[in-house]
C-alpha positions as CSV (number, residue, x, y, z in Angstrom):
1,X,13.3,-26.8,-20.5
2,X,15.7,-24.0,-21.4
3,X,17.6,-23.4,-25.1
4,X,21.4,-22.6,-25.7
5,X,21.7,-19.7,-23.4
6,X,19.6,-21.1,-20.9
7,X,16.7,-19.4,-21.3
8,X,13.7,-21.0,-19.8
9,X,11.2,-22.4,-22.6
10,X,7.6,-23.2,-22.5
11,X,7.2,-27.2,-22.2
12,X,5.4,-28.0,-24.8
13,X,3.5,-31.8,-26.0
14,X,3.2,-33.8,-29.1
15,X,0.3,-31.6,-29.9
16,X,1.8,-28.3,-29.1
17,X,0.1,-27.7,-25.4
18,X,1.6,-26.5,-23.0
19,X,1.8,-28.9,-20.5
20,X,1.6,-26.5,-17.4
21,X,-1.6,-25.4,-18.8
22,X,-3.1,-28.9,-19.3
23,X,-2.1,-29.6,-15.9
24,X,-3.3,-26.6,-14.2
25,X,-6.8,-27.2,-15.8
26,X,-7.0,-30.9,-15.1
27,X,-5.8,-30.4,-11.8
28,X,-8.2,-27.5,-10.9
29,X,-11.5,-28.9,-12.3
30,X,-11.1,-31.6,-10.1
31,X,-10.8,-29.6,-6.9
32,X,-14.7,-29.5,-4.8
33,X,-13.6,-26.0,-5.3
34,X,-12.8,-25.9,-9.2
35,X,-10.2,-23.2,-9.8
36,X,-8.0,-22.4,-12.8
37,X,-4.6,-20.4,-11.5
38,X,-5.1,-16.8,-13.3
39,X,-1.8,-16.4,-15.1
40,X,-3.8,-18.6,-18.1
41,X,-5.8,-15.8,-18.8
42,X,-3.1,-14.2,-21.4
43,X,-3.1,-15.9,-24.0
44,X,-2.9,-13.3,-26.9
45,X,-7.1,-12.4,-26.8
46,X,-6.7,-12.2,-23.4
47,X,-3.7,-9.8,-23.0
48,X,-5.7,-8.1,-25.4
49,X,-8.7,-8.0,-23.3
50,X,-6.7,-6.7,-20.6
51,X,-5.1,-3.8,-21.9
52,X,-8.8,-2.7,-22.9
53,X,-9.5,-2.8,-19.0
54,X,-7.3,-0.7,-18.4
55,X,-9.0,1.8,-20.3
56,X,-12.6,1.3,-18.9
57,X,-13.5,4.3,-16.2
58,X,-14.7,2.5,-13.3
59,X,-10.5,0.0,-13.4
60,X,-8.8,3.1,-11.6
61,X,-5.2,1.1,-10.8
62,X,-3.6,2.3,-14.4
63,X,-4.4,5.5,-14.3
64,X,-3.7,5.7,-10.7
65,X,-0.3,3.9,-11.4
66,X,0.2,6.2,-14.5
67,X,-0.2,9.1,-12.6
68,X,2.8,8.1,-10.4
69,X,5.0,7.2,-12.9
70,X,4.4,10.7,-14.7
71,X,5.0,12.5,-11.6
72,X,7.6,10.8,-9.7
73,X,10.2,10.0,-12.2
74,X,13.0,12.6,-10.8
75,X,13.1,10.5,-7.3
76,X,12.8,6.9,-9.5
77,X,16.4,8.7,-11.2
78,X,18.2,9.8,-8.2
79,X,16.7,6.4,-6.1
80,X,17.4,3.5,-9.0
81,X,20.6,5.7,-10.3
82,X,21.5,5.1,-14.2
83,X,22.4,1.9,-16.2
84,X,20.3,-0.5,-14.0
85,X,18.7,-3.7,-16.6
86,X,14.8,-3.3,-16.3
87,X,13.5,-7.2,-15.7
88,X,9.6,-6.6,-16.7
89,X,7.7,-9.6,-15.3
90,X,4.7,-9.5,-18.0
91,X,5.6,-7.7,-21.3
92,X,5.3,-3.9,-20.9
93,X,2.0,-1.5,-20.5
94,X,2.7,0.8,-23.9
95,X,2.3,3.7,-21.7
96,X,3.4,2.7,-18.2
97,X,6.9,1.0,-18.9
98,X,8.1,3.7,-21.4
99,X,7.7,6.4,-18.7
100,X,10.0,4.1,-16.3
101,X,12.4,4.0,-18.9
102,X,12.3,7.4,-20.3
103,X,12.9,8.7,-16.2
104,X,16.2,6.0,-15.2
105,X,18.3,6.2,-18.3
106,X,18.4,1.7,-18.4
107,X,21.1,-0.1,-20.0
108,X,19.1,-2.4,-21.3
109,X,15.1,-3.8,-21.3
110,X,14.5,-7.2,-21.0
111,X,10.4,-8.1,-21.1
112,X,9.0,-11.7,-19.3
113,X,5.7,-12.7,-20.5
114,X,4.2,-16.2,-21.1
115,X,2.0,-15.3,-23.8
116,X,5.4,-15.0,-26.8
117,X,2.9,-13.2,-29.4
118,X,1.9,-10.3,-27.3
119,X,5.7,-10.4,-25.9
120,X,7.4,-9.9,-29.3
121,X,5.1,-7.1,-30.3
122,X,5.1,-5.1,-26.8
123,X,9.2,-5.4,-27.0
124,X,9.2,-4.4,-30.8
125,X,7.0,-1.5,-29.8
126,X,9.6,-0.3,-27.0
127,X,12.7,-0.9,-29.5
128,X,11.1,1.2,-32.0
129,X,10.8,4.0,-29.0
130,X,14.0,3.3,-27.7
131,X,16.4,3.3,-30.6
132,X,19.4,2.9,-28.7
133,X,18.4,0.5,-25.7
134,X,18.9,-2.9,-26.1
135,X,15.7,-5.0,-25.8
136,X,15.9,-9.0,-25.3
137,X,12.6,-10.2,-24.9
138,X,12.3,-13.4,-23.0
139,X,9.2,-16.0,-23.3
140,X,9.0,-17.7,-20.0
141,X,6.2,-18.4,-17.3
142,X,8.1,-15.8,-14.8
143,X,5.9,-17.4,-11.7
144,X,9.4,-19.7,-12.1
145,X,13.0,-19.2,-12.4
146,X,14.2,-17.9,-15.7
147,X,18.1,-17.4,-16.1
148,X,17.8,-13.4,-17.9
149,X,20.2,-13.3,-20.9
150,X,23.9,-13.5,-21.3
151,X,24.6,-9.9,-21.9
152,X,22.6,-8.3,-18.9
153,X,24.4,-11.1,-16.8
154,X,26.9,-8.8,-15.0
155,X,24.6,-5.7,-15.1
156,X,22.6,-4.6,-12.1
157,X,19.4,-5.2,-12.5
158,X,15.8,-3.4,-11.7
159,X,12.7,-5.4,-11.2
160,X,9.5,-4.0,-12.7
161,X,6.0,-5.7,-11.5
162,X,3.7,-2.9,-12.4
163,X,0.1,-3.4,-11.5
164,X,-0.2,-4.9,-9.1
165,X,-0.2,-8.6,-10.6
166,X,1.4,-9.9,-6.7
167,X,-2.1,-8.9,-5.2
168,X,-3.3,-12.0,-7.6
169,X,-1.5,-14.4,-5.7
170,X,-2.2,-15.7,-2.4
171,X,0.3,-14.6,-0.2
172,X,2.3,-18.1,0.0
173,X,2.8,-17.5,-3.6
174,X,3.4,-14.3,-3.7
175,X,6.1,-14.8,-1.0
176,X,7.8,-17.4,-3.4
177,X,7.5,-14.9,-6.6
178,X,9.3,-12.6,-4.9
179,X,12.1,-14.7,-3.4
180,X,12.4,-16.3,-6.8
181,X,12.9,-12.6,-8.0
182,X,15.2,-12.0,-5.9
183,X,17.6,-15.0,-6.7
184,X,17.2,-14.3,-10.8
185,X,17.5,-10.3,-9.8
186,X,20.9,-11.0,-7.7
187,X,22.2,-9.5,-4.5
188,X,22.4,-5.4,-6.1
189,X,19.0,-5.7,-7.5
190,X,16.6,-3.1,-6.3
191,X,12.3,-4.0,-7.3
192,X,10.1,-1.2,-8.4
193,X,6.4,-3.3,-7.6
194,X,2.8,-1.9,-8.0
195,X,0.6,-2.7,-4.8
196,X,-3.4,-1.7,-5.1
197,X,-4.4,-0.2,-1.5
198,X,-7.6,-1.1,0.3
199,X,-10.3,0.8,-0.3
200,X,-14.2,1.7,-0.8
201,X,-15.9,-2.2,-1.4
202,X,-18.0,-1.0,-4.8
203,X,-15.3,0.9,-5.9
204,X,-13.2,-2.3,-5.9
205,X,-16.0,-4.5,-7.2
206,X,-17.0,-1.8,-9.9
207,X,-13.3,-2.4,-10.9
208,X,-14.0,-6.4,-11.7
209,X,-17.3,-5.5,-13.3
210,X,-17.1,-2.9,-15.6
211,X,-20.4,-1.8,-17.4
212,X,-19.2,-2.9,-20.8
213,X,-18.5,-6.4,-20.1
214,X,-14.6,-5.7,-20.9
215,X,-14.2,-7.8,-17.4
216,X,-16.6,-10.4,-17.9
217,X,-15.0,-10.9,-21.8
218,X,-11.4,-11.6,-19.9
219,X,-12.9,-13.9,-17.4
220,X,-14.8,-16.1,-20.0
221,X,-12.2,-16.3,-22.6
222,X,-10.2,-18.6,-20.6
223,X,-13.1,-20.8,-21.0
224,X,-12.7,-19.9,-24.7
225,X,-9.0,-20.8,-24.4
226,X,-9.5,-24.4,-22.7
227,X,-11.6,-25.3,-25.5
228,X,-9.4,-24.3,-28.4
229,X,-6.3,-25.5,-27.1
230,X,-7.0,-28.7,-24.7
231,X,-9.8,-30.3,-26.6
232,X,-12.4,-29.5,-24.7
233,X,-16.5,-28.9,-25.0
234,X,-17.3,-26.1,-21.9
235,X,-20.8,-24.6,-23.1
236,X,-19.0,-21.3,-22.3
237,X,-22.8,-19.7,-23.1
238,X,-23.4,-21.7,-19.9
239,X,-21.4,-19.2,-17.5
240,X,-21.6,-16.0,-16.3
241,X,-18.8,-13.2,-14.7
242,X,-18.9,-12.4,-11.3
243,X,-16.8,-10.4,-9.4
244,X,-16.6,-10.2,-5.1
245,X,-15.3,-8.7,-1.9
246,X,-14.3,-10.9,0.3
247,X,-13.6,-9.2,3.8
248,X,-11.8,-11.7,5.7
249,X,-8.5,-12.0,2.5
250,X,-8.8,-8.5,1.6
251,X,-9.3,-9.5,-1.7
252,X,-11.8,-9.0,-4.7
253,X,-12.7,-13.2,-6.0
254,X,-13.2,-13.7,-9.7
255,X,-15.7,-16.3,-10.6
256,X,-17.4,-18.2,-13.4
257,X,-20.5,-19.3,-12.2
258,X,-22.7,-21.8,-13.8
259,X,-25.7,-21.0,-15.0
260,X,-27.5,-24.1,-15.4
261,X,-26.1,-27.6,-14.3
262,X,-23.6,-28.5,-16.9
263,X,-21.3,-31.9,-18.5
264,X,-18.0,-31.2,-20.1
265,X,-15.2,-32.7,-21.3
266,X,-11.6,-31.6,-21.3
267,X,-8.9,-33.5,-22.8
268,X,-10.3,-36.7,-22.6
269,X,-11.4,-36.2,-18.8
270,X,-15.4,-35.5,-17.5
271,X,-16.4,-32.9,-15.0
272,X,-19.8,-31.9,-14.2
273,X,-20.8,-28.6,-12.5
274,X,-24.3,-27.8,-10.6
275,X,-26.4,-24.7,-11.3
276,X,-25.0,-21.8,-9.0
277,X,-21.1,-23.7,-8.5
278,X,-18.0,-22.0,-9.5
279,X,-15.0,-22.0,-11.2
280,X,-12.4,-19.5,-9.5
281,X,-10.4,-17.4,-11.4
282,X,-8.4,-14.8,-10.3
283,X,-7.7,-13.0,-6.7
284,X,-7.0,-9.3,-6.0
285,X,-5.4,-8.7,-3.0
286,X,-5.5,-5.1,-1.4
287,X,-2.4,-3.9,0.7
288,X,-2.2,-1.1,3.4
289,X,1.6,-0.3,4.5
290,X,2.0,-2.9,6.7
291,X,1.3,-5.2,5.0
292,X,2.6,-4.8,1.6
293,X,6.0,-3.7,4.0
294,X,5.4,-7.4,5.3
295,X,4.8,-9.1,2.3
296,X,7.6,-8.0,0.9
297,X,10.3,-8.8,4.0
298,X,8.9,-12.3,3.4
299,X,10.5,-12.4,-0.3
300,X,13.8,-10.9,0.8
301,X,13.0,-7.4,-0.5
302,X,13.6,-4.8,2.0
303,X,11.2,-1.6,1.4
304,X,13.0,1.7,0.3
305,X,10.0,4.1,-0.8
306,X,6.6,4.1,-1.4
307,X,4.9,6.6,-3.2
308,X,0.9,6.8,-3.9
309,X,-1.7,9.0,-6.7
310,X,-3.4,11.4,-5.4
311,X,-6.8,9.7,-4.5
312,X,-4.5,7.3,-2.6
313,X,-5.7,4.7,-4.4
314,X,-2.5,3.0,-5.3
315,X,0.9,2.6,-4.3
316,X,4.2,2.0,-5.9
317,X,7.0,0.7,-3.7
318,X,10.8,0.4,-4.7
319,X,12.7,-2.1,-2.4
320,X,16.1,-3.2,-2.4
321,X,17.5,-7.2,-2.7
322,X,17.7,-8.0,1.3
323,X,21.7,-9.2,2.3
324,X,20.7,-13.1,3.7
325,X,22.3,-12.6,7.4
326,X,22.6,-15.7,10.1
327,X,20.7,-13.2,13.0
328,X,19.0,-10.6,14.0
Protein backbone atom coordinates (compact mmCIF):
# COMPACT_ATOMS: atom_id res chain seq x y z
CA UNK A 1 0.00 0.00 0.00
CA UNK A 2 1.56 3.35 -0.74
CA UNK A 3 -0.11 7.13 -0.31
CA UNK A 4 -0.15 10.03 -2.86
CA UNK A 5 3.49 10.22 -3.52
CA UNK A 6 3.91 6.68 -3.38
CA UNK A 7 5.39 6.16 -0.38
CA UNK A 8 5.09 2.69 0.92
CA UNK A 9 2.62 2.40 4.05
CA UNK A 10 2.25 -0.08 6.71
CA UNK A 11 -0.83 -2.52 5.77
CA UNK A 12 -2.79 -2.24 8.41
CA UNK A 13 -6.44 -4.53 9.48
CA UNK A 14 -9.85 -3.67 10.84
CA UNK A 15 -8.24 -3.65 14.21
CA UNK A 16 -5.22 -1.65 13.44
CA UNK A 17 -2.42 -4.71 13.16
CA UNK A 18 -0.20 -4.83 10.96
CA UNK A 19 -0.82 -7.57 8.87
CA UNK A 20 2.92 -8.55 8.19
CA UNK A 21 3.32 -8.77 11.80
CA UNK A 22 0.27 -11.13 12.31
CA UNK A 23 1.59 -13.15 9.66
CA UNK A 24 5.06 -13.46 10.56
CA UNK A 25 3.93 -14.59 14.08
CA UNK A 26 1.27 -17.06 12.87
CA UNK A 27 3.44 -18.31 10.38
CA UNK A 28 6.61 -18.83 12.69
CA UNK A 29 4.92 -20.42 15.73
CA UNK A 30 3.90 -23.08 13.57
CA UNK A 31 7.28 -23.90 12.23
CA UNK A 32 8.86 -27.48 14.41
CA UNK A 33 11.39 -24.74 14.67
CA UNK A 34 9.24 -21.70 16.01
CA UNK A 35 10.89 -18.49 14.93
CA UNK A 36 9.71 -14.88 14.83
CA UNK A 37 11.79 -12.77 11.97
CA UNK A 38 13.74 -10.03 14.21
CA UNK A 39 12.75 -6.83 12.51
CA UNK A 40 9.46 -7.11 15.12
CA UNK A 41 11.53 -6.40 17.83
CA UNK A 42 11.10 -2.37 17.37
CA UNK A 43 8.24 -1.49 18.15
CA UNK A 44 8.82 1.80 20.22
CA UNK A 45 9.88 -0.15 23.82
CA UNK A 46 11.97 -2.08 21.89
CA UNK A 47 13.92 0.54 19.82
CA UNK A 48 14.11 1.86 23.10
CA UNK A 49 15.63 -1.08 24.53
CA UNK A 50 18.09 -1.10 21.86
CA UNK A 51 19.52 2.09 22.04
CA UNK A 52 20.24 1.20 25.89
CA UNK A 53 22.35 -1.75 24.44
CA UNK A 54 24.25 0.13 22.87
CA UNK A 55 25.38 1.71 25.92
CA UNK A 56 26.02 -1.51 27.99
CA UNK A 57 30.10 -2.29 28.25
CA UNK A 58 30.36 -5.80 27.23
CA UNK A 59 27.96 -4.63 23.21
CA UNK A 60 31.29 -3.22 21.74
CA UNK A 61 29.86 -2.74 17.76
CA UNK A 62 28.65 1.12 18.65
CA UNK A 63 31.46 2.30 20.10
CA UNK A 64 33.55 0.39 17.73
CA UNK A 65 31.43 1.88 14.88
CA UNK A 66 31.53 5.28 16.58
CA UNK A 67 35.07 5.30 16.78
CA UNK A 68 35.15 5.06 12.95
CA UNK A 69 32.83 7.45 12.17
CA UNK A 70 34.77 10.13 14.48
CA UNK A 71 37.94 9.34 12.91
CA UNK A 72 37.47 8.71 9.34
CA UNK A 73 35.11 11.41 8.26
CA UNK A 74 37.88 13.38 6.02
CA UNK A 75 38.08 10.06 3.55
CA UNK A 76 33.99 9.49 3.95
CA UNK A 77 34.17 13.56 2.26
CA UNK A 78 36.65 13.18 -0.37
CA UNK A 79 35.16 9.30 -1.10
CA UNK A 80 31.11 10.10 -1.03
CA UNK A 81 31.82 13.84 -2.37
CA UNK A 82 29.13 16.64 -1.32
CA UNK A 83 25.29 16.82 -1.95
CA UNK A 84 24.67 12.96 -1.91
CA UNK A 85 20.77 12.10 -0.15
CA UNK A 86 21.54 9.94 2.96
CA UNK A 87 18.76 6.86 2.68
CA UNK A 88 19.07 5.63 6.55
CA UNK A 89 17.57 2.06 6.65
CA UNK A 90 16.33 2.24 10.49
CA UNK A 91 15.82 5.73 11.91
CA UNK A 92 19.24 7.29 12.91
CA UNK A 93 21.72 6.38 16.10
CA UNK A 94 21.58 10.09 17.86
CA UNK A 95 25.23 9.91 17.85
CA UNK A 96 26.31 7.79 14.91
CA UNK A 97 24.22 9.37 11.95
CA UNK A 98 24.98 13.05 12.97
CA UNK A 99 28.75 12.39 12.69
CA UNK A 100 28.04 10.95 8.88
CA UNK A 101 26.31 13.97 8.24
CA UNK A 102 28.27 16.58 9.92
CA UNK A 103 31.60 14.83 7.64
CA UNK A 104 29.73 14.68 3.74
CA UNK A 105 27.89 18.03 3.66
CA UNK A 106 24.18 15.86 2.43
CA UNK A 107 21.61 17.53 0.53
CA UNK A 108 19.14 16.10 2.27
CA UNK A 109 18.30 13.10 5.09
CA UNK A 110 15.69 10.86 4.55
CA UNK A 111 15.26 8.22 7.73
CA UNK A 112 13.42 4.41 6.98
CA UNK A 113 12.16 2.81 10.05
CA UNK A 114 9.13 0.57 10.67
CA UNK A 115 8.51 1.59 14.04
CA UNK A 116 6.75 5.56 12.80
CA UNK A 117 6.94 6.77 16.66
CA UNK A 118 10.63 6.31 17.28
CA UNK A 119 11.01 7.45 13.43
CA UNK A 120 9.40 10.91 13.87
CA UNK A 121 11.29 11.66 16.94
CA UNK A 122 14.95 10.39 15.79
CA UNK A 123 14.25 12.72 12.43
CA UNK A 124 12.88 15.72 14.60
CA UNK A 125 16.06 15.26 16.64
CA UNK A 126 18.39 15.46 13.45
CA UNK A 127 16.24 18.57 11.96
CA UNK A 128 16.69 20.36 15.16
CA UNK A 129 20.73 19.66 14.65
CA UNK A 130 20.60 20.23 11.11
CA UNK A 131 18.81 23.53 10.61
CA UNK A 132 19.26 23.74 7.06
CA UNK A 133 19.08 20.04 5.80
CA UNK A 134 16.03 18.90 4.71
CA UNK A 135 14.75 15.81 6.53
CA UNK A 136 11.70 13.52 5.05
CA UNK A 137 11.23 10.85 7.30
CA UNK A 138 9.63 7.81 5.73
CA UNK A 139 7.58 5.00 7.71
CA UNK A 140 8.10 1.82 5.80
CA UNK A 141 9.28 -1.89 6.54
CA UNK A 142 12.69 -1.12 4.36
CA UNK A 143 13.26 -5.18 4.22
CA UNK A 144 10.90 -4.12 0.92
CA UNK A 145 10.84 -1.66 -1.77
CA UNK A 146 9.96 1.82 -0.77
CA UNK A 147 9.82 4.51 -3.57
CA UNK A 148 12.11 7.59 -1.38
CA UNK A 149 10.28 10.97 -1.78
CA UNK A 150 9.70 13.19 -4.69
CA UNK A 151 12.19 15.82 -3.95
CA UNK A 152 15.34 13.50 -3.45
CA UNK A 153 14.10 11.83 -6.73
CA UNK A 154 16.87 13.17 -9.11
CA UNK A 155 19.52 13.48 -6.27
CA UNK A 156 22.29 10.91 -5.87
CA UNK A 157 21.76 9.10 -3.25
CA UNK A 158 23.98 7.42 -0.23
CA UNK A 159 22.92 4.36 1.57
CA UNK A 160 23.42 4.25 5.32
CA UNK A 161 23.03 0.67 7.14
CA UNK A 162 24.93 1.33 10.22
CA UNK A 163 25.32 -1.56 12.63
CA UNK A 164 25.55 -4.07 11.27
CA UNK A 165 21.57 -4.93 11.04
CA UNK A 166 22.62 -7.21 7.42
CA UNK A 167 24.53 -9.69 9.77
CA UNK A 168 20.80 -10.40 11.16
CA UNK A 169 19.75 -11.74 8.09
CA UNK A 170 20.62 -14.96 6.64
CA UNK A 171 22.57 -14.49 3.76
CA UNK A 172 19.59 -15.19 1.07
CA UNK A 173 18.01 -12.27 2.66
CA UNK A 174 20.55 -10.34 3.06
CA UNK A 175 21.48 -10.75 -0.59
CA UNK A 176 17.82 -9.55 -1.49
CA UNK A 177 18.12 -6.38 0.98
CA UNK A 178 20.79 -5.35 -0.75
CA UNK A 179 19.71 -5.79 -4.36
CA UNK A 180 16.46 -4.20 -3.30
CA UNK A 181 18.76 -1.25 -2.13
CA UNK A 182 20.28 -1.03 -4.92
CA UNK A 183 17.20 -0.64 -7.30
CA UNK A 184 15.50 2.14 -4.67
CA UNK A 185 19.27 3.68 -4.43
CA UNK A 186 19.64 3.94 -8.43
CA UNK A 187 22.58 3.31 -10.69
CA UNK A 188 24.98 6.53 -8.98
CA UNK A 189 24.23 5.36 -5.48
CA UNK A 190 27.17 4.53 -3.46
CA UNK A 191 26.23 2.27 0.33
CA UNK A 192 28.12 3.15 3.43
CA UNK A 193 27.14 -0.51 5.54
CA UNK A 194 28.39 -1.55 9.06
CA UNK A 195 29.69 -5.23 9.03
CA UNK A 196 30.61 -6.85 12.72
CA UNK A 197 34.00 -9.00 12.17
CA UNK A 198 34.51 -12.49 13.60
CA UNK A 199 35.98 -12.60 16.69
CA UNK A 200 36.77 -14.04 20.36
CA UNK A 201 33.34 -16.52 21.03
CA UNK A 202 32.61 -14.97 24.77
CA UNK A 203 33.24 -11.74 23.57
CA UNK A 204 30.52 -12.14 21.02
CA UNK A 205 28.10 -14.00 23.36
CA UNK A 206 28.92 -11.50 26.29
CA UNK A 207 27.60 -9.00 23.61
CA UNK A 208 23.90 -10.91 23.43
CA UNK A 209 23.99 -11.29 27.22
CA UNK A 210 24.78 -8.39 28.97
CA UNK A 211 25.00 -8.48 32.89
CA UNK A 212 22.02 -6.13 33.27
CA UNK A 213 19.51 -7.91 31.40
CA UNK A 214 19.37 -4.87 28.80
CA UNK A 215 19.49 -7.96 26.13
CA UNK A 216 17.31 -10.32 27.67
CA UNK A 217 14.59 -7.10 28.18
CA UNK A 218 14.79 -6.69 24.16
CA UNK A 219 14.39 -10.30 23.45
CA UNK A 220 11.28 -10.84 25.70
CA UNK A 221 9.51 -7.76 24.85
CA UNK A 222 8.51 -9.09 21.57
CA UNK A 223 6.75 -11.58 23.59
CA UNK A 224 5.31 -8.46 25.36
CA UNK A 225 4.54 -7.00 21.92
CA UNK A 226 2.57 -10.23 20.49
CA UNK A 227 0.45 -10.07 23.39
CA UNK A 228 -0.65 -6.42 23.39
CA UNK A 229 -1.07 -6.07 19.80
CA UNK A 230 -2.33 -9.76 18.32
CA UNK A 231 -4.46 -10.82 21.21
CA UNK A 232 -2.53 -13.20 22.58
CA UNK A 233 -1.88 -14.91 26.24
CA UNK A 234 2.24 -16.00 26.07
CA UNK A 235 3.11 -16.49 29.94
CA UNK A 236 6.02 -14.30 28.95
CA UNK A 237 7.21 -15.16 32.90
CA UNK A 238 7.49 -18.57 31.22
CA UNK A 239 10.68 -17.71 29.05
CA UNK A 240 14.05 -17.01 29.43
CA UNK A 241 17.03 -15.05 27.12
CA UNK A 242 19.55 -16.96 25.73
CA UNK A 243 22.13 -15.97 23.56
CA UNK A 244 24.70 -18.57 21.27
CA UNK A 245 27.65 -19.14 18.99
CA UNK A 246 26.99 -21.13 16.51
CA UNK A 247 30.37 -22.18 14.61
CA UNK A 248 29.24 -23.71 11.53
CA UNK A 249 26.90 -19.91 10.33
CA UNK A 250 29.26 -17.71 11.99
CA UNK A 251 26.65 -16.34 13.72
CA UNK A 252 25.51 -15.55 17.47
CA UNK A 253 21.44 -17.26 17.72
CA UNK A 254 18.95 -15.46 19.86
CA UNK A 255 16.51 -17.56 21.65
CA UNK A 256 13.48 -17.64 23.98
CA UNK A 257 13.54 -20.76 25.64
CA UNK A 258 10.75 -22.16 27.60
CA UNK A 259 10.97 -22.73 30.88
CA UNK A 260 8.33 -25.08 31.74
CA UNK A 261 6.02 -26.72 29.08
CA UNK A 262 3.52 -24.06 28.05
CA UNK A 263 -0.26 -23.42 26.06
CA UNK A 264 -0.87 -20.18 24.40
CA UNK A 265 -3.01 -18.51 22.29
CA UNK A 266 -2.37 -15.99 19.58
CA UNK A 267 -5.04 -14.42 17.62
CA UNK A 268 -7.46 -16.94 17.80
CA UNK A 269 -4.83 -19.80 16.93
CA UNK A 270 -3.20 -22.58 19.76
CA UNK A 271 0.45 -23.50 20.07
CA UNK A 272 2.03 -25.44 22.67
CA UNK A 273 5.78 -25.46 23.54
CA UNK A 274 7.78 -28.19 25.68
CA UNK A 275 10.10 -27.39 28.57
CA UNK A 276 13.63 -26.65 26.99
CA UNK A 277 12.09 -25.76 23.11
CA UNK A 278 12.66 -22.45 21.46
CA UNK A 279 11.50 -19.64 19.88
CA UNK A 280 14.30 -18.02 17.60
CA UNK A 281 14.73 -14.65 17.42
CA UNK A 282 17.35 -12.90 15.99
CA UNK A 283 20.86 -13.95 14.07
CA UNK A 284 24.15 -12.13 14.12
CA UNK A 285 26.29 -12.92 11.43
CA UNK A 286 30.11 -12.19 11.65
CA UNK A 287 32.03 -11.19 8.37
CA UNK A 288 35.88 -11.44 7.59
CA UNK A 289 36.80 -9.55 4.17
CA UNK A 290 35.96 -12.11 2.00
CA UNK A 291 33.10 -12.57 2.86
CA UNK A 292 31.37 -9.39 3.58
CA UNK A 293 33.39 -8.47 -0.10
CA UNK A 294 31.15 -11.60 -1.27
CA UNK A 295 28.09 -10.82 0.29
CA UNK A 296 28.02 -7.73 -1.07
CA UNK A 297 28.88 -8.57 -5.00
CA UNK A 298 25.80 -10.80 -4.48
CA UNK A 299 23.46 -7.56 -3.95
CA UNK A 300 25.04 -5.67 -6.83
CA UNK A 301 27.29 -3.42 -4.62
CA UNK A 302 30.74 -3.44 -5.67
CA UNK A 303 33.29 -2.81 -2.54
CA UNK A 304 35.18 0.57 -2.57
CA UNK A 305 36.81 0.83 1.11
CA UNK A 306 36.72 -0.73 4.17
CA UNK A 307 37.90 0.78 7.17
CA UNK A 308 38.00 -0.95 10.88
CA UNK A 309 38.37 0.55 15.04
CA UNK A 310 41.23 -0.01 16.37
CA UNK A 311 40.60 -3.36 18.25
CA UNK A 312 39.55 -4.51 14.76
CA UNK A 313 36.45 -5.40 15.96
CA UNK A 314 34.31 -3.83 13.32
CA UNK A 315 34.27 -2.77 10.00
CA UNK A 316 32.62 -0.11 7.88
CA UNK A 317 32.57 -0.68 4.10
CA UNK A 318 31.46 1.94 1.36
CA UNK A 319 30.58 0.32 -1.96
CA UNK A 320 29.35 1.66 -5.03
CA UNK A 321 25.88 0.61 -7.15
CA UNK A 322 27.40 -2.32 -9.53
CA UNK A 323 26.70 -1.28 -13.58
CA UNK A 324 24.35 -4.78 -14.59
CA UNK A 325 26.76 -5.99 -17.59
CA UNK A 326 25.64 -9.11 -20.03
CA UNK A 327 29.50 -10.83 -19.28
CA UNK A 328 32.33 -11.11 -17.71
Amino acid sequence: MTDKHGIRLVDLDESGVDRAFRSDVLKGLAQSQKAIPARWFYDERGSQLFEEITQVSEYYPTRAETEILRGKGEEFAQLIGPGRAVVEFGSGSSVKTPLLLSAIDPGAYVPLDISGEFLRAAAADLAAQFPGLPVHPVEADFTKRVELPEAVAQMPKLGFFPGSTIGNMVPRTAVDLLREMRQTLGDEAMLLIGMDLVKDEAVLEAAYDDAQGVTAAFNLNLLTRINRELDADIPVDAFAHEARWVDTYARIEMHLVAQEDVTFSVSGEEFSMKAGETIHTENSHKFDARSSNTLLLAGHWTPMERWTDEAQQFSLVLARAMIPRSAP
